[in-house]
Short mmCIF file of the C-alpha atoms (twelve columns), coordinates in Angstrom:
data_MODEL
# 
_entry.id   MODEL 
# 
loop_
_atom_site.group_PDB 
_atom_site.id 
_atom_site.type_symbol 
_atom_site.label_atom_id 
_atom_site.label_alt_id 
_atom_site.label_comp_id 
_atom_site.label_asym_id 
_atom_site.label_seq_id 
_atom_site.Cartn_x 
_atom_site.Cartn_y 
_atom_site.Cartn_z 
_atom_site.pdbx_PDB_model_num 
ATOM 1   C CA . UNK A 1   0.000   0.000  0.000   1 
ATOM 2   C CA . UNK A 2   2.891   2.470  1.125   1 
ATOM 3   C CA . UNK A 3   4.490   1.585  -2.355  1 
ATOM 4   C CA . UNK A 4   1.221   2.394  -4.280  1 
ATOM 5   C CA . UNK A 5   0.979   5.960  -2.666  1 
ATOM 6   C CA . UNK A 6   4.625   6.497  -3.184  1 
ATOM 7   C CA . UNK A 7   4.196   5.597  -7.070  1 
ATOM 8   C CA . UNK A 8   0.769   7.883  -6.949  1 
ATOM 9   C CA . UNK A 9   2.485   10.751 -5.489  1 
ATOM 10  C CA . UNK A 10  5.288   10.763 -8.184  1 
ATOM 11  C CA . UNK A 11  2.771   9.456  -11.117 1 
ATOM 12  C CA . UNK A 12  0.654   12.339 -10.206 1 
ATOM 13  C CA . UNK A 13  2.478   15.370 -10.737 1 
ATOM 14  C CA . UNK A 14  4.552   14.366 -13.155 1 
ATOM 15  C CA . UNK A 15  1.450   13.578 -15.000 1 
ATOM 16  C CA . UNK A 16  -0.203  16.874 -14.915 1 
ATOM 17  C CA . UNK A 17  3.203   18.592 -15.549 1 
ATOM 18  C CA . UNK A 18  3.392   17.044 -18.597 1 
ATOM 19  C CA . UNK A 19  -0.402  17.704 -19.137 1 
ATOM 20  C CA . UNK A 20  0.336   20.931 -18.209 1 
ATOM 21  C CA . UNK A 21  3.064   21.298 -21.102 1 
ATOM 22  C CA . UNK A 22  0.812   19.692 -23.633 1 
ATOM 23  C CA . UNK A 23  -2.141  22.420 -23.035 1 
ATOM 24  C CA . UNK A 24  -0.012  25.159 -22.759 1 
ATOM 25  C CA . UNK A 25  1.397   24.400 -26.385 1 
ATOM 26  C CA . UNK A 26  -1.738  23.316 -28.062 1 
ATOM 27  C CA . UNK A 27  -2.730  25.399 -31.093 1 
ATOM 28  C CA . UNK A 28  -5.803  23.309 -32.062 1 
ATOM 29  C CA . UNK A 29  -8.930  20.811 -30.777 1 
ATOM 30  C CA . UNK A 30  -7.709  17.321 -29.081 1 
ATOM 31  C CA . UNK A 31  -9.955  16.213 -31.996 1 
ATOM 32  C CA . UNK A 32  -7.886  17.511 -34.009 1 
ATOM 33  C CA . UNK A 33  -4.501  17.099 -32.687 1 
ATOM 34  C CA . UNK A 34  -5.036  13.559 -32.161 1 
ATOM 35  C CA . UNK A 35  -6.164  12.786 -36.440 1 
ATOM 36  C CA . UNK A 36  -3.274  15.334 -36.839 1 
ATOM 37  C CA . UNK A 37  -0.793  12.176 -35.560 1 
ATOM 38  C CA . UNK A 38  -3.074  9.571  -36.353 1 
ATOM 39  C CA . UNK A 39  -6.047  9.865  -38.709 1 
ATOM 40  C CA . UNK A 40  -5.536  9.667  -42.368 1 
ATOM 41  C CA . UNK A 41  -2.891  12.376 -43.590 1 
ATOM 42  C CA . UNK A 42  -4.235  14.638 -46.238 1 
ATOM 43  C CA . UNK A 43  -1.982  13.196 -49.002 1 
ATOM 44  C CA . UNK A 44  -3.973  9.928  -49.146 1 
ATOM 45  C CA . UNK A 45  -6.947  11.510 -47.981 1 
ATOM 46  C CA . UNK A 46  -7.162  14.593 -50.841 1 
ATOM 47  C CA . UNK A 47  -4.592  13.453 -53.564 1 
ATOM 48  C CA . UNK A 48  -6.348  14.518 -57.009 1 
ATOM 49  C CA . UNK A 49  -9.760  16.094 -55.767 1 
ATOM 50  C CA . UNK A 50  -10.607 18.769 -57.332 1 
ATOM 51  C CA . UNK A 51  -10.905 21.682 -54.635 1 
ATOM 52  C CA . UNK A 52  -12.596 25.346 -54.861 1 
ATOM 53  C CA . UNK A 53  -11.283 28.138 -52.993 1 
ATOM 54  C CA . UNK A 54  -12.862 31.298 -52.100 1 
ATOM 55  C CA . UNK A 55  -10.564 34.315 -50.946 1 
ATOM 56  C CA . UNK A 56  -7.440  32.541 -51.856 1 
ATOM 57  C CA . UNK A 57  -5.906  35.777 -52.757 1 
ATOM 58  C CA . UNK A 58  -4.305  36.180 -49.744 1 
ATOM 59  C CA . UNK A 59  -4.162  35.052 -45.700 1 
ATOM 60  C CA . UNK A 60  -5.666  31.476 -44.886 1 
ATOM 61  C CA . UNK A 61  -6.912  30.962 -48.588 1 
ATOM 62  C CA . UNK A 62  -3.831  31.720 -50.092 1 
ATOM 63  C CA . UNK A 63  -1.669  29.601 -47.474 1 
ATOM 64  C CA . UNK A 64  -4.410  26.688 -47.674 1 
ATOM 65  C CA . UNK A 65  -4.369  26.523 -51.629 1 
ATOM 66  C CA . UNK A 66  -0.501  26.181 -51.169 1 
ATOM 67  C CA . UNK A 67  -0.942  23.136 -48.786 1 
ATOM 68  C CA . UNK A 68  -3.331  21.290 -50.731 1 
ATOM 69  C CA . UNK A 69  -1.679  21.271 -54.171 1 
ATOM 70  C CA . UNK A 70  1.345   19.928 -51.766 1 
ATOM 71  C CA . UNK A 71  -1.258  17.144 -51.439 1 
ATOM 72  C CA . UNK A 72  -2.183  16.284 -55.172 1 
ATOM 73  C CA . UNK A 73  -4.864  18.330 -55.702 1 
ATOM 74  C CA . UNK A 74  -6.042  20.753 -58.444 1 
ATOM 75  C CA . UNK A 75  -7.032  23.801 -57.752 1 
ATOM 76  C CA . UNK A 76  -10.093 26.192 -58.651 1 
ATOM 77  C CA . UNK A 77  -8.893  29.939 -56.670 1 
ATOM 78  C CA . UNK A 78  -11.415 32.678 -56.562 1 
ATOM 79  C CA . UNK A 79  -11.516 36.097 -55.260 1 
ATOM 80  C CA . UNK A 80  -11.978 39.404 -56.733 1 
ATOM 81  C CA . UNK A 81  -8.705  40.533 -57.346 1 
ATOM 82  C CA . UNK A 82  -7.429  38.310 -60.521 1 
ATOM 83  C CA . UNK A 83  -3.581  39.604 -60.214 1 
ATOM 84  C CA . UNK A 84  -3.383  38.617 -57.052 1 
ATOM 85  C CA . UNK A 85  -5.113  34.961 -57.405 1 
ATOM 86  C CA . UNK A 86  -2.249  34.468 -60.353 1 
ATOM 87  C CA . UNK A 87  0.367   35.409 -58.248 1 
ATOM 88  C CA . UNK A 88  -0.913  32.848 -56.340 1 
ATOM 89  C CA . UNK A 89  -1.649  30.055 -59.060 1 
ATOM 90  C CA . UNK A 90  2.276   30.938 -59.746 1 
ATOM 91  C CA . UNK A 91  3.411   29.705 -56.039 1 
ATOM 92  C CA . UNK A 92  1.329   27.019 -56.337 1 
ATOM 93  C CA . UNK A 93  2.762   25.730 -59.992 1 
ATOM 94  C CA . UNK A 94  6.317   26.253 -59.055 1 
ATOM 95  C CA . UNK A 95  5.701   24.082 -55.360 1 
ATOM 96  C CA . UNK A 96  4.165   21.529 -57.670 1 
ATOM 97  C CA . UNK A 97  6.649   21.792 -60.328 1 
ATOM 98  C CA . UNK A 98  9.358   21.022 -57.485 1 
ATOM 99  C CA . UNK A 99  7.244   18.170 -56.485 1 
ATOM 100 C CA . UNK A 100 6.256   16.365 -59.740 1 
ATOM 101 C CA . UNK A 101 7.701   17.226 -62.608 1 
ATOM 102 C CA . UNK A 102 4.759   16.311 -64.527 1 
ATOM 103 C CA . UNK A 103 2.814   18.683 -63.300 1 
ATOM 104 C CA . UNK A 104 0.435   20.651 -65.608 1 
ATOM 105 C CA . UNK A 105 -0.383  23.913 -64.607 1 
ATOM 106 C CA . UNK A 106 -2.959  25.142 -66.758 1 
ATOM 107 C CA . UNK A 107 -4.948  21.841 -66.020 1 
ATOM 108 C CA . UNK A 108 -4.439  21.338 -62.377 1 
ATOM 109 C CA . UNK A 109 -4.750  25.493 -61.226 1 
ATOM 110 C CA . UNK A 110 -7.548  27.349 -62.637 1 
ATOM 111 C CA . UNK A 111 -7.716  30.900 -61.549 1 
ATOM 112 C CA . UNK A 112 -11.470 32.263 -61.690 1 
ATOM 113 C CA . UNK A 113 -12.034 36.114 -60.644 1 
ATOM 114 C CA . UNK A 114 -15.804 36.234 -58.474 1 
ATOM 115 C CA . UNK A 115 -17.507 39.042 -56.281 1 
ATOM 116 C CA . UNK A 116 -19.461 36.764 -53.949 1 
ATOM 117 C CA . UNK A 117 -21.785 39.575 -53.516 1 
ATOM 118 C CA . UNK A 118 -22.806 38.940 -57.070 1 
ATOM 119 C CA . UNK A 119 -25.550 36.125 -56.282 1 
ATOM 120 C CA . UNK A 120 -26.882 36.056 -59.920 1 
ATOM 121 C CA . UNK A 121 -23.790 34.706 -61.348 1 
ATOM 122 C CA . UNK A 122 -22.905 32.229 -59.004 1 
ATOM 123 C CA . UNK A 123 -24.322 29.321 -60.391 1 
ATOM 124 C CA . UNK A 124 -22.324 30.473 -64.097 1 
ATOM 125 C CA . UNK A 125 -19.286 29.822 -61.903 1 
ATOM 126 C CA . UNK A 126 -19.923 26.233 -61.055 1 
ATOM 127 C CA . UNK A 127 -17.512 23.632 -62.019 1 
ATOM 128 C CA . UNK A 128 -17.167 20.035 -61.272 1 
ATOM 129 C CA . UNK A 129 -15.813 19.785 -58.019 1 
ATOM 130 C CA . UNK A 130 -15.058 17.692 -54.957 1 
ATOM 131 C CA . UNK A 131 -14.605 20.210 -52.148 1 
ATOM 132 C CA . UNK A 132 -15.751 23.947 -51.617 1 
ATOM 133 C CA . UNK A 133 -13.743 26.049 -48.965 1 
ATOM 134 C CA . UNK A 134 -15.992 28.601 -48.068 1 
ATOM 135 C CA . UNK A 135 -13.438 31.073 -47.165 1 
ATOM 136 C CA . UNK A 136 -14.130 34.658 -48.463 1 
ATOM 137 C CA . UNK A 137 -15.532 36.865 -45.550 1 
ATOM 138 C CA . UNK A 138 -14.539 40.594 -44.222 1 
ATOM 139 C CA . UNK A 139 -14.134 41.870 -40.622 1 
ATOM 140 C CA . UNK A 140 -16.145 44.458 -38.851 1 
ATOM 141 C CA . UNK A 141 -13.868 46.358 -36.108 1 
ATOM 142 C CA . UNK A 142 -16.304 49.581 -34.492 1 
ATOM 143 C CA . UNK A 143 -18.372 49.352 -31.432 1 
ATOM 144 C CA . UNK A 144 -22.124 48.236 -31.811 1 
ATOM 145 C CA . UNK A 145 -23.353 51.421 -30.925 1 
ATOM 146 C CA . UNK A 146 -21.234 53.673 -33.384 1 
ATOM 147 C CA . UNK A 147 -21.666 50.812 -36.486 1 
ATOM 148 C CA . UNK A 148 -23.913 52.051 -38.952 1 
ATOM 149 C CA . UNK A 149 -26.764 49.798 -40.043 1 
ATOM 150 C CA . UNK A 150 -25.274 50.056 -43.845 1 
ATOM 151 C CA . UNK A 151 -22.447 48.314 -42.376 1 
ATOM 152 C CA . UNK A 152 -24.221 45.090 -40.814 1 
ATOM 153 C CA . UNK A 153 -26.133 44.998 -44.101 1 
ATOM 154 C CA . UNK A 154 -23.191 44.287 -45.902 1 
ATOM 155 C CA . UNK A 155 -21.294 42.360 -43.639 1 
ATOM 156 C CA . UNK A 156 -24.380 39.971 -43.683 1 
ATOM 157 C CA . UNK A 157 -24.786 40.210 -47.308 1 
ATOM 158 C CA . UNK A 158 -21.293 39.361 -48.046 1 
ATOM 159 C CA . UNK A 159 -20.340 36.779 -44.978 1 
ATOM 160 C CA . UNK A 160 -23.831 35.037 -44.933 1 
ATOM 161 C CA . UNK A 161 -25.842 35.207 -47.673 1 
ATOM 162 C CA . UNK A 162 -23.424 35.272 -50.618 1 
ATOM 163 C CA . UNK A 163 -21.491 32.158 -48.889 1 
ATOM 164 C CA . UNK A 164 -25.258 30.338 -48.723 1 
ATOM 165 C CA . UNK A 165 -25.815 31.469 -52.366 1 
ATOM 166 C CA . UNK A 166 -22.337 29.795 -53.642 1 
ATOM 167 C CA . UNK A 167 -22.964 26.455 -51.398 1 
ATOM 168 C CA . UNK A 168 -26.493 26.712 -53.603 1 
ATOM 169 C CA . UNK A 169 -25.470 26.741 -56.222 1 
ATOM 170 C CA . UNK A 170 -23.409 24.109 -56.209 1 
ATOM 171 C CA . UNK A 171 -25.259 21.385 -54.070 1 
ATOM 172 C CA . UNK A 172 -27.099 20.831 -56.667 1 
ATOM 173 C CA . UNK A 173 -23.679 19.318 -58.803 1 
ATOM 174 C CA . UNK A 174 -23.156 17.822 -56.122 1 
ATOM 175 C CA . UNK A 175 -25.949 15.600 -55.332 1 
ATOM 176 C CA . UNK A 176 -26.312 15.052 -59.491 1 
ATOM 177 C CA . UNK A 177 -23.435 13.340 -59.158 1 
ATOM 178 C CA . UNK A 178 -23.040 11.745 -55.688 1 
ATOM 179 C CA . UNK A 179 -19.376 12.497 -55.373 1 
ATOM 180 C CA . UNK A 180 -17.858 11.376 -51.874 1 
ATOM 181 C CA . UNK A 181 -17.860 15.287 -50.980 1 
ATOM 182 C CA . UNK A 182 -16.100 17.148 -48.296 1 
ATOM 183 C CA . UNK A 183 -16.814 20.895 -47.808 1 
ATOM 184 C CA . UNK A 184 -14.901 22.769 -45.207 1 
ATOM 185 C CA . UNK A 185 -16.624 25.973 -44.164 1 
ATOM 186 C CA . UNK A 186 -13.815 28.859 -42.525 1 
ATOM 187 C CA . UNK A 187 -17.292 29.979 -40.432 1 
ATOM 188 C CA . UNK A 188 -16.805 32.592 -38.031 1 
ATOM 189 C CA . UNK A 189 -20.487 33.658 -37.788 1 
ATOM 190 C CA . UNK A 190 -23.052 32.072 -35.452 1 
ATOM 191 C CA . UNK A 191 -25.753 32.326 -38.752 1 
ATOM 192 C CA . UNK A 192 -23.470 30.186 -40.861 1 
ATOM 193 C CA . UNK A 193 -22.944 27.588 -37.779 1 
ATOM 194 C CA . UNK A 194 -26.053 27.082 -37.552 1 
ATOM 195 C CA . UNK A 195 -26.630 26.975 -41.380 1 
ATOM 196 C CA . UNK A 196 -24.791 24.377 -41.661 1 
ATOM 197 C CA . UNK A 197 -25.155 22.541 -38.997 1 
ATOM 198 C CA . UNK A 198 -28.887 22.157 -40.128 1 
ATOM 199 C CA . UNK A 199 -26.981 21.389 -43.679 1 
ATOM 200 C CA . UNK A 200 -25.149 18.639 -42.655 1 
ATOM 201 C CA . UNK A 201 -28.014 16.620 -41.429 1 
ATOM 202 C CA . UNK A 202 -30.226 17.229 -44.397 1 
ATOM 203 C CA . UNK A 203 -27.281 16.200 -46.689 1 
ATOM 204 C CA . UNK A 204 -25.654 12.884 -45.044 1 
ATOM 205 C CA . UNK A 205 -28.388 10.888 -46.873 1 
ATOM 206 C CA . UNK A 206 -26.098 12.213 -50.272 1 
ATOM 207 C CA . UNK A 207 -22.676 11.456 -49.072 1 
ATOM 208 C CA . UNK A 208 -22.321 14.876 -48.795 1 
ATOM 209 C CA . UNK A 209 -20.032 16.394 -45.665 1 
ATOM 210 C CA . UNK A 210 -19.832 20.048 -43.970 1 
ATOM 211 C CA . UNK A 211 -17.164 20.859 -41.714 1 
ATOM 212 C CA . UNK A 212 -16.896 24.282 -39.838 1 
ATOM 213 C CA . UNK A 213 -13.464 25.240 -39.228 1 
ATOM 214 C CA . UNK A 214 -13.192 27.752 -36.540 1 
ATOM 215 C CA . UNK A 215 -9.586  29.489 -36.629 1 
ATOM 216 C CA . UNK A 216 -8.837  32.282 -33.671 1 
ATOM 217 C CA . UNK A 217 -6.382  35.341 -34.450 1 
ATOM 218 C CA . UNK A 218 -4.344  34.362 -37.313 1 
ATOM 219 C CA . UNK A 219 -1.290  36.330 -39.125 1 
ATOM 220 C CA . UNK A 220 -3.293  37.716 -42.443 1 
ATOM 221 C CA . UNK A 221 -4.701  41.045 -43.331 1 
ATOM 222 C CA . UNK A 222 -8.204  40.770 -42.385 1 
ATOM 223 C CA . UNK A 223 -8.417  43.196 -39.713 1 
ATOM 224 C CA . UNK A 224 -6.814  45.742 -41.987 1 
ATOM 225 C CA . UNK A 225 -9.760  44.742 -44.734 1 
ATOM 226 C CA . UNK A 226 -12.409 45.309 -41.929 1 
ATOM 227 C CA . UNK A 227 -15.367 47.565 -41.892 1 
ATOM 228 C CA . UNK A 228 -14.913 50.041 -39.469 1 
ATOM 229 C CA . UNK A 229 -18.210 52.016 -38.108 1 
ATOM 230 C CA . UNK A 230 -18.449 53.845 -41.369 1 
ATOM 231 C CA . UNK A 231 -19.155 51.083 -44.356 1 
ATOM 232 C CA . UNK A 232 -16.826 53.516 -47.013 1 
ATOM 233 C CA . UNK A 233 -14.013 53.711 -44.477 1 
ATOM 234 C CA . UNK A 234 -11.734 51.109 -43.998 1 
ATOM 235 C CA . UNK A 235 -10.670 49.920 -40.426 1 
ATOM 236 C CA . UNK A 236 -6.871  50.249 -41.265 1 
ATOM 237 C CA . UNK A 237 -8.141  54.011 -41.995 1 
ATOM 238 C CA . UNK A 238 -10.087 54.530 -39.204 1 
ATOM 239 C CA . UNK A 239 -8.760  56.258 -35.384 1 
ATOM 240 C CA . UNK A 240 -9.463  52.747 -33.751 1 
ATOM 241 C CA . UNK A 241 -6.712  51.145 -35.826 1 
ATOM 242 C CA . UNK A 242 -3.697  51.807 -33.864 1 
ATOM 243 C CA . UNK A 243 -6.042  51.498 -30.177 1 
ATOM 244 C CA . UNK A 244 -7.074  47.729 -31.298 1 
ATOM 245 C CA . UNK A 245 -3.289  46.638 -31.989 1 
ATOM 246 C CA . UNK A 246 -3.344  47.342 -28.053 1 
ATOM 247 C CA . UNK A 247 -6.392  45.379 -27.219 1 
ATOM 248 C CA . UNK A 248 -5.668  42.177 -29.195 1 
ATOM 249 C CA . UNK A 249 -2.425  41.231 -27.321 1 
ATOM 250 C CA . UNK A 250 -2.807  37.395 -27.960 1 
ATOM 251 C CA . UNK A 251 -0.525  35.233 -30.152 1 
ATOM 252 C CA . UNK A 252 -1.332  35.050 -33.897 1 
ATOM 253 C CA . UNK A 253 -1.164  31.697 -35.205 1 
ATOM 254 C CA . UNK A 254 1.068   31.732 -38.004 1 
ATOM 255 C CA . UNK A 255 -0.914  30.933 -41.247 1 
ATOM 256 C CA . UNK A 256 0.925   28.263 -42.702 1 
ATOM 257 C CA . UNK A 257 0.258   25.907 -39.456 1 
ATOM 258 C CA . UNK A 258 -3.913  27.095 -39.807 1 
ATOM 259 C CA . UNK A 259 -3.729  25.735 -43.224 1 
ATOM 260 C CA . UNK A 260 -1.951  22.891 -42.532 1 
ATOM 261 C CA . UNK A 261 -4.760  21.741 -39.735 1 
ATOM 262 C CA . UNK A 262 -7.290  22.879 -41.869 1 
ATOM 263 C CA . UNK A 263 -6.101  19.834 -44.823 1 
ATOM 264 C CA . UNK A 264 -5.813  17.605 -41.428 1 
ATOM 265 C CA . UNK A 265 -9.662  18.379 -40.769 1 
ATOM 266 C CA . UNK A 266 -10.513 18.035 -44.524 1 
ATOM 267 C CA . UNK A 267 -8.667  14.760 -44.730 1 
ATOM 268 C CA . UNK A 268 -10.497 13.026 -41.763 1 
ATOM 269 C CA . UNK A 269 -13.914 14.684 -42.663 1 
ATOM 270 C CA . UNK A 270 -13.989 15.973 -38.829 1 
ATOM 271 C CA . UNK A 271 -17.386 18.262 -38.509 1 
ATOM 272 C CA . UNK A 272 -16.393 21.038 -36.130 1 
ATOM 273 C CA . UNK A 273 -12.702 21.999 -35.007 1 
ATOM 274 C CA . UNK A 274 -11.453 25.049 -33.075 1 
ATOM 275 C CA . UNK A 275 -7.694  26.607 -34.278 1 
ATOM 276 C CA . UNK A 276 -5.879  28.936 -32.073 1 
ATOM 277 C CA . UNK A 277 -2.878  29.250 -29.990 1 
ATOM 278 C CA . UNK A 278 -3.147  29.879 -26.165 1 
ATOM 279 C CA . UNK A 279 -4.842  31.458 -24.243 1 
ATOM 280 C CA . UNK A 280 -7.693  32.083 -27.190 1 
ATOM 281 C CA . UNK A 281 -7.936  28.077 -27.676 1 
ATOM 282 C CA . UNK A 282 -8.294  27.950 -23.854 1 
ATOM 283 C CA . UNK A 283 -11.205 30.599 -23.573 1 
ATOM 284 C CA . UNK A 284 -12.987 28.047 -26.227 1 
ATOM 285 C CA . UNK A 285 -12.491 25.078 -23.754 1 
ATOM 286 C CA . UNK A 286 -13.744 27.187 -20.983 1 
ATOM 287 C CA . UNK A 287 -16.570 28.545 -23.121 1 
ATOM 288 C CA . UNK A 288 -18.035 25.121 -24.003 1 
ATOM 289 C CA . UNK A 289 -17.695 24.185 -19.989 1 
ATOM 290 C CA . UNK A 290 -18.932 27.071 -18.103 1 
ATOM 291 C CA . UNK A 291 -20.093 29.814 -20.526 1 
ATOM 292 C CA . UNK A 292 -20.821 32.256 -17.763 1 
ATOM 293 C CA . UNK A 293 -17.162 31.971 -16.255 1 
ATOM 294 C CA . UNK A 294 -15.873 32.592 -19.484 1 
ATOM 295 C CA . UNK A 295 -17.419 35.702 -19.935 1 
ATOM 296 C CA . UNK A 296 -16.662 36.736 -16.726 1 
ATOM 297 C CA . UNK A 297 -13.251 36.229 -18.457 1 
ATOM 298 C CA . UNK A 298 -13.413 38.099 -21.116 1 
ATOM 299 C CA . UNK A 299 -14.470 40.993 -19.286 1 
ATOM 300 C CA . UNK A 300 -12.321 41.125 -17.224 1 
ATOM 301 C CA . UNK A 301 -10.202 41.324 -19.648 1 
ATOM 302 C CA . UNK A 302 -11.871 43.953 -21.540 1 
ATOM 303 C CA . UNK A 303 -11.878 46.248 -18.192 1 
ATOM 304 C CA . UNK A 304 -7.640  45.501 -18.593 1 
ATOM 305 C CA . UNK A 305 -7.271  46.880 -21.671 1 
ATOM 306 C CA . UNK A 306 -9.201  49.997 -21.630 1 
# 
């Protein structure tokens, strides 16, 4: 018995010590983590589906397209800004080219300019695909009481409804053809969440999957891209700029490692996972356990910062 409780009191704080290590380093979901080691790797998994990228022009889509064509598969990038998107297609040829020397760029990256805010022409747009990454959405950095109703208009037009008009559109492809489909939806918004959570039940019965990827603070120029209060004013132009650099002190993931979870998640065909580094991934833990403490939290934290 003595032995058992000398064992236990060694076991048990080197065990949470290393616990302790393992938490504080952990930039994504145990979920996640775990198929990162041991579910199917996204080679296998993606090699030679044919994938569709919104907002691949720069941050997460950009560093996501260049992870999956590292994984075999060919490439349909959209955004609005076409020079950008074949800068883009560029990267991704020459880290394919150093791959496979086969590789044919004209076939395997198509490059195809959209405004998601242009509903009527989504469904001109559709190809035949295996996976659409929902990606393209904006930021909105002012106070609720200074934003401007013209600004949660288009926030919701452009985050919400045009993403629900491209999945539309092509569902529809989708189903014709009962492809084994993955779709991997970079939702931030509570409307989409539930969107699609509703989605994913009425489409199982198709083969069809939808996963929500939830990233925290990453390295990309989205907060310079926001809305501020004003919808013609852009947040990088706006007085509250420099102030939120101050109130955001948390660790930015860098984007490379986001999109290389993200193919992890696509791979395994996991439904929900949460991205961060600490302590954002641990506010998410805490969330999900006891909501009210983690507002408490937050506040708190708030109250800091000012």
């Amino acid at each position: 018995m003595d032995l058992l409780l000398v064992l236990f009191s060694v076991a048990f704080p080197l065990l949470c010590f290393v616990t302790f290590l393992f938490v504080r380093s952990q930039d994504a979901d145990f979920m996640l983590i775990f198929y990162e080691y041991l579910g199917l790797h996204p080679t296998h998994a993606l090699g030679g589906k044919v994938v569709w990228v919104t907002g691949a022009s720069s941050g997460i889509g950009e560093r996501l397209a260049y992870e999956l064509v590292k994984c075999g598969c060919k490439l349909v990038l959209s955004a609005r800004r076409k020079e950008e998107l074949e800068r883009v297609k560029k990267n991704c040829v020459d880290i394919s080219t150093a791959l496979d020397s086969t590789f044919e760029n004209d076939q395997n990256v198509f490059v195809l300019p959209m405004d998601l805010l242009q509903l009527e022409k989504h469904e001109q747009h559709v190809k035949d695909i295996d996976i659409l990454v929902n990606n393209t959405g904006r930021l909105q950095m002012s106070l609720v009481k200074k934003t401007s109703l013209e600004v949660d208009r288009a926030v919701i037009d452009l985050n919400t409804i045009g993403t629900i008009s491209l999945t539309k559109a092509v569902l529809p492809h989708m189903i014709e053809c009962r492809i084994p489909y993955q779709a991997s939806y970079a939702a931030s918004k509570h409307a989409l969440q539930g969107y699609f959570d509703t989605a994913r039940l009425e489409l199982a019965e198709h083969n069809i999957g939808v996963q929500i990827i939830c990233p925290g603070p990453v390295e990309s120029s989205l907060s310079e891209n926001a809305f501020s209060e004003d919808v013609h004013v852009p947040f990088k132009d706006s007085p509250s700029y420099d102030l939120s650099k101050k109130m955001m002190p948390y660790e930015r993931m860098f984007t490379d490692r986001c999109a290389s979870l993200m193919t992890v998640s696509m791979a395994n065909n996991l439904e929900e996972v949460w991205i961060a580094e600490q302590p954002t991934l641990g506010f998410v833990y805490i969330n999900q356990i006891a909501k009210r403490t983690a507002q408490n939290i937050m506040k708190a934290e708030e109250k800091t910062n000012k």
